[in-house]
Backbone bond lengths (Angstrom), bond angles and torsions (degrees), N, CA, C in turn:
res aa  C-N    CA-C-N  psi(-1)  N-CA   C-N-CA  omega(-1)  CA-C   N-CA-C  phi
1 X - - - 1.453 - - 1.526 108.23 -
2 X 1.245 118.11 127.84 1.337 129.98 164.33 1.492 124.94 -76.31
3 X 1.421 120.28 106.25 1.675 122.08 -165.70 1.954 102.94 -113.61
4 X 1.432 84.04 115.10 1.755 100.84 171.11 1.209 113.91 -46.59
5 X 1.345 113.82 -34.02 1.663 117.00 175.53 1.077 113.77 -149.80
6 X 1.132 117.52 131.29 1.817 124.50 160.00 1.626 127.71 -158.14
7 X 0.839 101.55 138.14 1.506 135.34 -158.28 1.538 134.80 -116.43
8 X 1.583 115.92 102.88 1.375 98.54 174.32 1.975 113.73 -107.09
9 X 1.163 111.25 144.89 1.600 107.15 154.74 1.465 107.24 -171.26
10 X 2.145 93.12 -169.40 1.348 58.60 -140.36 2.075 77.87 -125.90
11 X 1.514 118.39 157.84 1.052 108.02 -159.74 1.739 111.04 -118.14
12 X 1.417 153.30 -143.93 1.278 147.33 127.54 1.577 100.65 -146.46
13 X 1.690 78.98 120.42 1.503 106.87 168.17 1.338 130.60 -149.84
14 X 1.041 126.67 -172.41 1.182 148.48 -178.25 1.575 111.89 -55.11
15 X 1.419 145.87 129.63 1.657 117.85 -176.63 1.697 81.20 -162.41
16 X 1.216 85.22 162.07 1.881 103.49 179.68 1.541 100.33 -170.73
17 X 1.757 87.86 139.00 1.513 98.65 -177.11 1.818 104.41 -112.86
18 X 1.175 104.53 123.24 1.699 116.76 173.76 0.997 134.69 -129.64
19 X 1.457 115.72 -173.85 1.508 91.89 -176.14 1.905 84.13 -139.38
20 X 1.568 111.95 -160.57 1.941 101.11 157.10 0.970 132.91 -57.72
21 X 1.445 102.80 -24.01 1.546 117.99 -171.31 1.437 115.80 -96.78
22 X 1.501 127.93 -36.12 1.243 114.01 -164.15 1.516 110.00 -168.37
23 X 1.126 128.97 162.28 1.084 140.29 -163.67 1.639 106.11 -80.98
24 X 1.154 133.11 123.25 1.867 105.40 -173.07 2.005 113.82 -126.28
25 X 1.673 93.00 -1.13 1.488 91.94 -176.11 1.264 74.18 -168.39
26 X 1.630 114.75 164.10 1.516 123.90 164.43 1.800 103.59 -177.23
27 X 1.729 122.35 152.38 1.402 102.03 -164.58 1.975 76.15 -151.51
28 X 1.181 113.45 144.81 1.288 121.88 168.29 1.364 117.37 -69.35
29 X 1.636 109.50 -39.04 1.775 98.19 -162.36 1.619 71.41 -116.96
30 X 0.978 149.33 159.24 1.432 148.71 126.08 1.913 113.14 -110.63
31 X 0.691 119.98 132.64 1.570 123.72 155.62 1.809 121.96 -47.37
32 X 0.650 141.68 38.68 1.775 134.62 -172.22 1.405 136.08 -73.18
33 X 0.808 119.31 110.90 1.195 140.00 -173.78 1.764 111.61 -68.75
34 X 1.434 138.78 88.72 1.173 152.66 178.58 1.559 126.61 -76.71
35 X 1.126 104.83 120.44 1.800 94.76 177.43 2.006 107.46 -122.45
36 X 1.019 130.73 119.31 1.169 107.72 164.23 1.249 103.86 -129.66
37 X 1.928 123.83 167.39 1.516 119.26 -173.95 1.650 94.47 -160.73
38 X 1.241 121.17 158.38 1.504 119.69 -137.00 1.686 80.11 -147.37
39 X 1.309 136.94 125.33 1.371 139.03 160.14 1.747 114.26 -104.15
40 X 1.497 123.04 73.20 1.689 113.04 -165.90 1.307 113.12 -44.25
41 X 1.463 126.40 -38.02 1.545 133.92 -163.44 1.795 102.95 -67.10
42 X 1.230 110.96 -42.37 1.819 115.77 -172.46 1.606 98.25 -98.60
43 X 1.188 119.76 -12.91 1.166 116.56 163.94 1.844 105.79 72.79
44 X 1.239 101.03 41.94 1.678 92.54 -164.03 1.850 92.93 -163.74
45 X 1.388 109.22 138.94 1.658 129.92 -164.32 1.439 106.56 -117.84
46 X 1.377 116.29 -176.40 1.563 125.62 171.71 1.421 93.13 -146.39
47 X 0.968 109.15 165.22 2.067 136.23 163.13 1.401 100.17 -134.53
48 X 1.191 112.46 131.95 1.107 121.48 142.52 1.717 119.12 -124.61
49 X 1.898 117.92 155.88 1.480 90.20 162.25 1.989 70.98 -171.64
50 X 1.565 90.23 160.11 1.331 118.06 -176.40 1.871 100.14 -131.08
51 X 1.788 93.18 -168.64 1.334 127.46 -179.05 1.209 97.94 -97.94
52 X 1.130 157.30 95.06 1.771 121.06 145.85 1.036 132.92 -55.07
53 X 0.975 134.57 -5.21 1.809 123.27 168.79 1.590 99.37 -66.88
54 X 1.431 129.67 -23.99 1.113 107.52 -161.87 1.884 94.21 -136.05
55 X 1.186 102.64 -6.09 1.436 89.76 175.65 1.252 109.17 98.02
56 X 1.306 123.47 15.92 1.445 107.60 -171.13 1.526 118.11 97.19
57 X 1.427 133.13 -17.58 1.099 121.42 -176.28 1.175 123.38 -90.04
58 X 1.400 131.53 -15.29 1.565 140.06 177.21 1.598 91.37 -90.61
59 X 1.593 150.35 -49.45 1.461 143.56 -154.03 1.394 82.47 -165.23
60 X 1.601 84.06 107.79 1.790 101.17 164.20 2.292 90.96 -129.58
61 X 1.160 114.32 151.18 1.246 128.74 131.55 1.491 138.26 -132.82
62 X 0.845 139.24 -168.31 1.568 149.66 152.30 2.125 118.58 -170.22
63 X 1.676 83.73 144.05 1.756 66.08 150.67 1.212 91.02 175.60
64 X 1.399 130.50 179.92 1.209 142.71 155.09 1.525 156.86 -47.18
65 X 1.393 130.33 99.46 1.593 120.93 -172.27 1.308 117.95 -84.04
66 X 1.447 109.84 140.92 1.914 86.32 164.83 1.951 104.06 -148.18
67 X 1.089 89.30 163.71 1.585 111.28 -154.24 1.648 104.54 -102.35
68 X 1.595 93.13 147.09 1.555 95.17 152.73 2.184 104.35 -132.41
69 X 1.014 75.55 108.01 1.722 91.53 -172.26 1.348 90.45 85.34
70 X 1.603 100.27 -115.86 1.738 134.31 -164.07 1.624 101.91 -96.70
71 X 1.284 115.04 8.06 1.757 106.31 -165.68 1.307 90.06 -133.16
72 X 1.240 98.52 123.62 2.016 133.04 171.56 2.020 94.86 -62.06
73 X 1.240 113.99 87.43 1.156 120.83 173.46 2.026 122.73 -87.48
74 X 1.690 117.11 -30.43 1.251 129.29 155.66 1.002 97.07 -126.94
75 X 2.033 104.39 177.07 1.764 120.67 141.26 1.831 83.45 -155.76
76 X 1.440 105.95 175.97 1.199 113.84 154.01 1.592 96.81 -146.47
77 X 1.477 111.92 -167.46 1.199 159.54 169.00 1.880 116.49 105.33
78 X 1.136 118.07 3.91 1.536 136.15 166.42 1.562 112.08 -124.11
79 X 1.585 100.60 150.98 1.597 101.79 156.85 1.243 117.95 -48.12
80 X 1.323 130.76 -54.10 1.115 135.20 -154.90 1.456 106.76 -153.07
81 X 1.513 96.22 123.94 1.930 96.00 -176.43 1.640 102.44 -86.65
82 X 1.439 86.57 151.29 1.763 120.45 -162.24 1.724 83.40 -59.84
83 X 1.397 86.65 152.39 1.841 108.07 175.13 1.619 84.05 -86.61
84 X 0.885 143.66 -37.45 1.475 134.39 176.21 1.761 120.32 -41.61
85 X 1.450 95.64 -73.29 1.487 103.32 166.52 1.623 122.95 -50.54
86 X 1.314 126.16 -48.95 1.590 129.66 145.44 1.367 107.75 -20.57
87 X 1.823 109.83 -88.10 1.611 102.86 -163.43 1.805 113.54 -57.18
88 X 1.342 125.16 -11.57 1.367 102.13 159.66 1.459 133.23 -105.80
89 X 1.899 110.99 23.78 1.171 118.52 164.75 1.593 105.26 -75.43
90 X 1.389 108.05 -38.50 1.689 135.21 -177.00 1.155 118.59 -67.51
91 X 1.499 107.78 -13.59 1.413 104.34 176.50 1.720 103.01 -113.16
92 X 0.995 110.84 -11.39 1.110 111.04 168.31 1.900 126.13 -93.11
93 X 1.490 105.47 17.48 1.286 125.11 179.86 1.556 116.27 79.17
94 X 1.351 125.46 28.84 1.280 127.72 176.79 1.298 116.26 -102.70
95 X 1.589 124.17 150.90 1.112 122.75 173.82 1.219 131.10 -96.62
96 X 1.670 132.26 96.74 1.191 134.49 -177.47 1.839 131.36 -81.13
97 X 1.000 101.13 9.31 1.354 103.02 -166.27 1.602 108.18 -86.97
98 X 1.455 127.48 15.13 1.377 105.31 155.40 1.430 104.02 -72.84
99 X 1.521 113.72 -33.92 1.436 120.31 -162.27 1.439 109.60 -82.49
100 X 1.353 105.98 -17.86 1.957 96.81 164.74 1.464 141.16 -76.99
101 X 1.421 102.96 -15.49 1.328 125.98 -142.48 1.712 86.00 -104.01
């Protein structure tokens, strides 16, 4: 797949791992390591992002975005996608606000 944009870095924040039921890990500052990449033609993205202290094994996610044109219409693989991954759909001229709201 050919991606118009993609991007790794890396940020420290806030992260928690859960499930429906319960809270099962969570860290105030974390280190994270972010990847996202945007394909306009298939109309469809990835996220990725980890821990680095550990590589991913204490807070790993990923999952999928997908588009209609320029507007972030799904994604899955989290409850709730990172304001991280957002602000660089947004900076990259996409429209996220079904997914903010």
């Amino acid at each position: 797949m050919k991606y118009n944009h993609t991007e790794t870095f890396k940020v420290n924040t806030p992260v928690a791992l859960e499930t429906s039921y319960a809270v099962l890990d969570k860290s105030e500052n974390e280190e994270m390591e972010i990847t996202v990449a945007v394909d306009d033609e298939k109309q469809y993205g990835y996220f990725e992002m980890y821990d680095t202290e550990t590589g991913g094994e204490r807070f790993y996610a990923e999952g999928g975005l997908w588009f209609e044109g320029k507007t972030l219409t799904d994604y899955d693989g989290v409850f709730e996608l990172s304001q991280h991954v957002m602000n660089k759909l947004k900076e990259w001229g996409y429209d996220v606000s079904e997914i903010e709201s």
